[in-house]
Wavefront OBJ file of the C-alpha trace (Angstrom):
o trace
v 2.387 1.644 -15.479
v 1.055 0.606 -12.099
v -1.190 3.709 -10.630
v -0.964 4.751 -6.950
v -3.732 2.748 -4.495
v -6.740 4.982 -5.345
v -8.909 6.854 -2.385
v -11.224 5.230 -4.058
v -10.241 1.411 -3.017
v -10.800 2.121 0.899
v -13.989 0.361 2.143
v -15.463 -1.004 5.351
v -13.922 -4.318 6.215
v -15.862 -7.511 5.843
v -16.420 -9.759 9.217
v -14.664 -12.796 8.095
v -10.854 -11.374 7.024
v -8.966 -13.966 4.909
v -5.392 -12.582 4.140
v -3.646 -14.612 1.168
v 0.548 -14.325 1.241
v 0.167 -12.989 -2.013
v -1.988 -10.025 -0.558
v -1.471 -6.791 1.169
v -3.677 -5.809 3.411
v -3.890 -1.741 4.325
v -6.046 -0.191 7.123
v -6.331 3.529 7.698
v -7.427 4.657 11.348
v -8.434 8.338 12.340
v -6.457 8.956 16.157
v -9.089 11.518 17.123
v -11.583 9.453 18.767
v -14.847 9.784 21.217
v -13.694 10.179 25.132
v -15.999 6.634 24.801
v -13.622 5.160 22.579
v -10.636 5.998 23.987
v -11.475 4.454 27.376
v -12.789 1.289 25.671
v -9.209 0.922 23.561
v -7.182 1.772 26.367
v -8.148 -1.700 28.324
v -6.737 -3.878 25.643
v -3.449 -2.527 26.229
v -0.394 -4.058 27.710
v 0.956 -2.477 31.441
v 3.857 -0.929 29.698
v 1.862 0.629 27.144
v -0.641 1.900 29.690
v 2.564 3.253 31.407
v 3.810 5.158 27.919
v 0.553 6.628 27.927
v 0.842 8.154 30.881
v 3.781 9.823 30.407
v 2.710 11.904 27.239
v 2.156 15.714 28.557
v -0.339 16.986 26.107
v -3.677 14.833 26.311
v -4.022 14.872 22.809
v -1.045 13.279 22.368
v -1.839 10.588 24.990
v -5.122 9.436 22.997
v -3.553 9.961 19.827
v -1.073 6.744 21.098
v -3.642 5.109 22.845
v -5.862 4.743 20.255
v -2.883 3.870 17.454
v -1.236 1.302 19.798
v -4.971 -0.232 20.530
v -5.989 -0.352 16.710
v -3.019 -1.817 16.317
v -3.546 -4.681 18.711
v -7.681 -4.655 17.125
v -6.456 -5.245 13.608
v -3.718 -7.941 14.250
v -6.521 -9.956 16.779
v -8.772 -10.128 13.874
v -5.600 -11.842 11.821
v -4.951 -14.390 14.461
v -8.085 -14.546 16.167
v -7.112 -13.452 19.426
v -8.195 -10.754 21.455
v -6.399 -7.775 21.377
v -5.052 -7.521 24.938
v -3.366 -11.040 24.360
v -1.276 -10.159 22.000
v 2.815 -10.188 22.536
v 5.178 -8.007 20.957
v 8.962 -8.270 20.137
v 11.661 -5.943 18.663
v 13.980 -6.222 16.653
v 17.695 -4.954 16.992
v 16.552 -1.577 15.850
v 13.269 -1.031 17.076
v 10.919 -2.692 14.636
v 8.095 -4.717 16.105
v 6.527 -8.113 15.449
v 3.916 -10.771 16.612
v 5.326 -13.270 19.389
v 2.332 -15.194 17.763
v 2.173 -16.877 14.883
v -0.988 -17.416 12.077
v -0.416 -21.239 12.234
v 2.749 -21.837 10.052
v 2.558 -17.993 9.006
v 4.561 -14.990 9.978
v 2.178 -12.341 10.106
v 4.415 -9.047 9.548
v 3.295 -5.434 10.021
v 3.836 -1.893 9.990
v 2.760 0.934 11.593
v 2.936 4.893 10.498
v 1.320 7.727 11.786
v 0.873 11.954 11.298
v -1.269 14.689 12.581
v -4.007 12.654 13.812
v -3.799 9.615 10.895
v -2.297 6.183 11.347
v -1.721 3.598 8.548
v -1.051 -0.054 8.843
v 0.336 -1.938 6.850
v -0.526 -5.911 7.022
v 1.408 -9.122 4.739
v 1.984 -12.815 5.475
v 5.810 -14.227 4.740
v 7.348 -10.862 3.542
v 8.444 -7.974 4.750
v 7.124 -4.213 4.313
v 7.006 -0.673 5.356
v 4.509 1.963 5.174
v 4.413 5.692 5.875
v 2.625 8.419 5.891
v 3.068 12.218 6.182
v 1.198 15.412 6.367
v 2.173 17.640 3.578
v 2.726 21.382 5.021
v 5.570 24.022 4.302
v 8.725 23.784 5.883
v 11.071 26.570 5.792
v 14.317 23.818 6.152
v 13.278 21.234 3.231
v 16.335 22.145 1.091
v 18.794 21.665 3.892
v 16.539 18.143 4.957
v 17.007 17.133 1.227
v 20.726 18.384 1.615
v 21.058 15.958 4.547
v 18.977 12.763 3.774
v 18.508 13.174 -0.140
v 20.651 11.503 -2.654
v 22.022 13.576 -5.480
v 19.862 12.411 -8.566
v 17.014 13.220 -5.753
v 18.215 16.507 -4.835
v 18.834 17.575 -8.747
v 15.661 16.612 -9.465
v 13.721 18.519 -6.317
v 15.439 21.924 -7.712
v 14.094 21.107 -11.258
v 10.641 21.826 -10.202
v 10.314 25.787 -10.089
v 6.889 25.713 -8.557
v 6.335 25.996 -4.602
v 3.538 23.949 -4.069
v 5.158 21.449 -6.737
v 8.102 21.210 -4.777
v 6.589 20.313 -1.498
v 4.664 17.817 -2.837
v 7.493 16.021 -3.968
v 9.501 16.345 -1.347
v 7.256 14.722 0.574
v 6.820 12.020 -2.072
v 10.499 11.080 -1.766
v 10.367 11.259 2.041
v 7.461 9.104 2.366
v 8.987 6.368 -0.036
v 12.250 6.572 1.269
v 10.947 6.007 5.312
v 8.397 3.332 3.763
v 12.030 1.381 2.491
v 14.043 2.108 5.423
v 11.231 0.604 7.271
v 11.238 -2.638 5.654
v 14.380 -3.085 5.897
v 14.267 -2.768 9.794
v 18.038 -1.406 9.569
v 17.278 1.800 11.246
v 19.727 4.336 10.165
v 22.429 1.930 10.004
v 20.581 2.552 6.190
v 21.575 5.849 5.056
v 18.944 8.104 3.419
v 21.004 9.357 0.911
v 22.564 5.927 -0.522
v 19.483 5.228 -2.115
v 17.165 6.867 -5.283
v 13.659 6.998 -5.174
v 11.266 8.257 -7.843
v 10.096 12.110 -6.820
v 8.410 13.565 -9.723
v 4.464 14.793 -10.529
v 3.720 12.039 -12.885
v 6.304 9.633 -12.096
v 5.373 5.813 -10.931
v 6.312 5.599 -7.277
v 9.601 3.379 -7.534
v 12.893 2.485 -5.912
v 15.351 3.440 -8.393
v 18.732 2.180 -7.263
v 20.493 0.989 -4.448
v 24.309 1.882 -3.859
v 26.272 -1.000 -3.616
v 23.395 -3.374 -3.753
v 21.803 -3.455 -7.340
v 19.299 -6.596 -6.543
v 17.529 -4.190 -3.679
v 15.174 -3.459 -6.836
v 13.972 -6.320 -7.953
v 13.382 -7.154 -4.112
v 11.105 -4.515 -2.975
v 8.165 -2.823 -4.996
v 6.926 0.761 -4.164
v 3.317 1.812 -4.446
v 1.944 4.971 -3.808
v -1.084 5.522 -1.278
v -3.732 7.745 -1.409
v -5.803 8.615 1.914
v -9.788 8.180 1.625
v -11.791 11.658 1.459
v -11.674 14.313 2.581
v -7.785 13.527 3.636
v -6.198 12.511 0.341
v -4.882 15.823 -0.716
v -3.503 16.814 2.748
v -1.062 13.754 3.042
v 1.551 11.868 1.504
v 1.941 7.806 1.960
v 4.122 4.825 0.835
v 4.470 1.266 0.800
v 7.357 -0.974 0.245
v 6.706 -4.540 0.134
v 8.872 -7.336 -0.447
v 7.860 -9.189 -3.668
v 9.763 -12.244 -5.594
v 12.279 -11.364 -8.306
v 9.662 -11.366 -11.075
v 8.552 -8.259 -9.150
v 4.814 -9.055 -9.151
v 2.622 -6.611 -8.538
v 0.536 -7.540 -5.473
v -2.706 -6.855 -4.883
v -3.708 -4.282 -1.981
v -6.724 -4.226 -0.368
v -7.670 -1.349 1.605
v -9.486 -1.239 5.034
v -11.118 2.043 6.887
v -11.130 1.005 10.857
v -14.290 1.703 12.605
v -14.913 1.365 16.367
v -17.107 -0.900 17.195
v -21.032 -0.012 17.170
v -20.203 2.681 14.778
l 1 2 3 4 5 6 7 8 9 10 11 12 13 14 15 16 17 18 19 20 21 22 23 24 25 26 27 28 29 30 31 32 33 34 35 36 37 38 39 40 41 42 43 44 45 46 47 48 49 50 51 52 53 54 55 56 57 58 59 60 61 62 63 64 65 66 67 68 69 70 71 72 73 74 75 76 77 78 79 80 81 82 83 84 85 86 87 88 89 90 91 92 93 94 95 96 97 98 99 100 101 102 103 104 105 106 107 108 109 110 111 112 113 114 115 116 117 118 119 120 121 122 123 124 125 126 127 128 129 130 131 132 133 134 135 136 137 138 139 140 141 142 143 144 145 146 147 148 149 150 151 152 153 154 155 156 157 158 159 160 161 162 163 164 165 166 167 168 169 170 171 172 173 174 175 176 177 178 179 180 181 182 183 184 185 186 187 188 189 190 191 192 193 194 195 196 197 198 199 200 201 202 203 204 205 206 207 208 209 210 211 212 213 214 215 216 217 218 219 220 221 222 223 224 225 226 227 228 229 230 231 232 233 234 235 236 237 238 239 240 241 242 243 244 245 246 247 248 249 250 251 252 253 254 255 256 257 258 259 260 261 262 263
């Protein structure tokens, strides 16, 4: 049994980062930042994303993106040693980003998910991944999402549990792992949800079950479970999907807390 990535692991990252390709890398950022802060990340960002900025109504939501777009940029510098405003960005045919520049002969891949003021990212050399990460609260429509998005073992097994709070939490255990695999894939929804079984269960090792029409997906892709550093860990849910070889090796994750800079 492979446990979920403990609270426990996050720490303060060293100032000499070496990322191995047989390492994962994980950094967890708080969006609500100092006014100071926020002024100092928003000059490493591109026009464009200066631009997006601006267009956000609510101010909260503006510095919520600034600062997630500008850790962003922070965190992959330190990979490539480049300073953050020089960094390029391309999409893929769906959306998903990734690094114009390269780490010598190394593709450096990423992910990025964010909720209520968190954002995880999600850093590997020469294989693909997803993360995400969602803020566990009641929702008076989860049966008709799960109707929608959930595959059948998934939705049998969401109606098994009789208790509320039980229920939520895996629900949001399935949605996390689900968007962490949909995300790795970079398909977009050309994926559907619901062709696809994740584990959901209290107890249960976080894993990617089966995959309709495609029964090698498993041995692809291994699923870990995340859990947030104090005091956040029992508010949210997170995932990570990570492309592994076919022995299905479990990779070891090291776990990074962001801090501005002086703090």
């Amino acid at each position: 049994m492979i446990p979920s990535l403990s609270q426990d692991l996050w720490r303060s990252p060293p100032a000499f980062l070496q990322l191995a390709e047989n390492v994962i890398h994980l950094w967890y950022a708080p969006l609500e930042q100092p006014k100071s802060v926020v002024e100092q990340l928003y000059q490493t960002l591109s026009t464009e994303e200066r631009a997006r900025a601006k267009r956000f109504y609510f101010e909260r939501d503006r510095q919520h993106f600034i600062v997630g777009r500008a850790v962003l940029r922070n965190v992959l510098g330190r990979y490539i040693s480049l300073e953050p405003q020089h960094l390029q960005f391309c999409y893929g045919a769906h959306g998903k980003p990734a690094l114009l520049q390269l780490r010598g002969n190394d593709i450096l891949h990423f992910n990025v998910s964010h909720s209520n003021g968190i954002a995880l990212y999600a850093i590997a050399l020469n294989r693909e991944l997803g993360v995400d990460v969602e803020y566990i609260r009641y929702l008076a429509d989860a049966d008709q999402i799960a109707d929608s998005f959930f595959s059948l073992s998934e939705r049998k097994a969401l109606r098994s549990l009789t208790t509320e709070d039980v229920r939520i939490e895996a629900f949001f255990c399935c949605w996390t792992r689900k968007e962490a695999y949909v995300k790795a894939l970079g398909n977009g929804l050309s994926q559907p949800l619901d062709q696809f079984d994740v584990s959901l269960l209290p107890g249960d090792d976080a894993e990617l079950l089966a995959v309709q029409g495609k029964p090698e997906e498993i041995q692809r892709w291994k699923l870990h479970a995340i859990s947030l550093p104090s005091p956040y860990e029992r508010q949210y849910k997170a995932a990570l999907v990570v492309e592994c070889n076919p022995s299905k090796e479990a990779l070891p994750i090291q776990a990074w807390q962001w801090q501005a800079e002086g703090e």
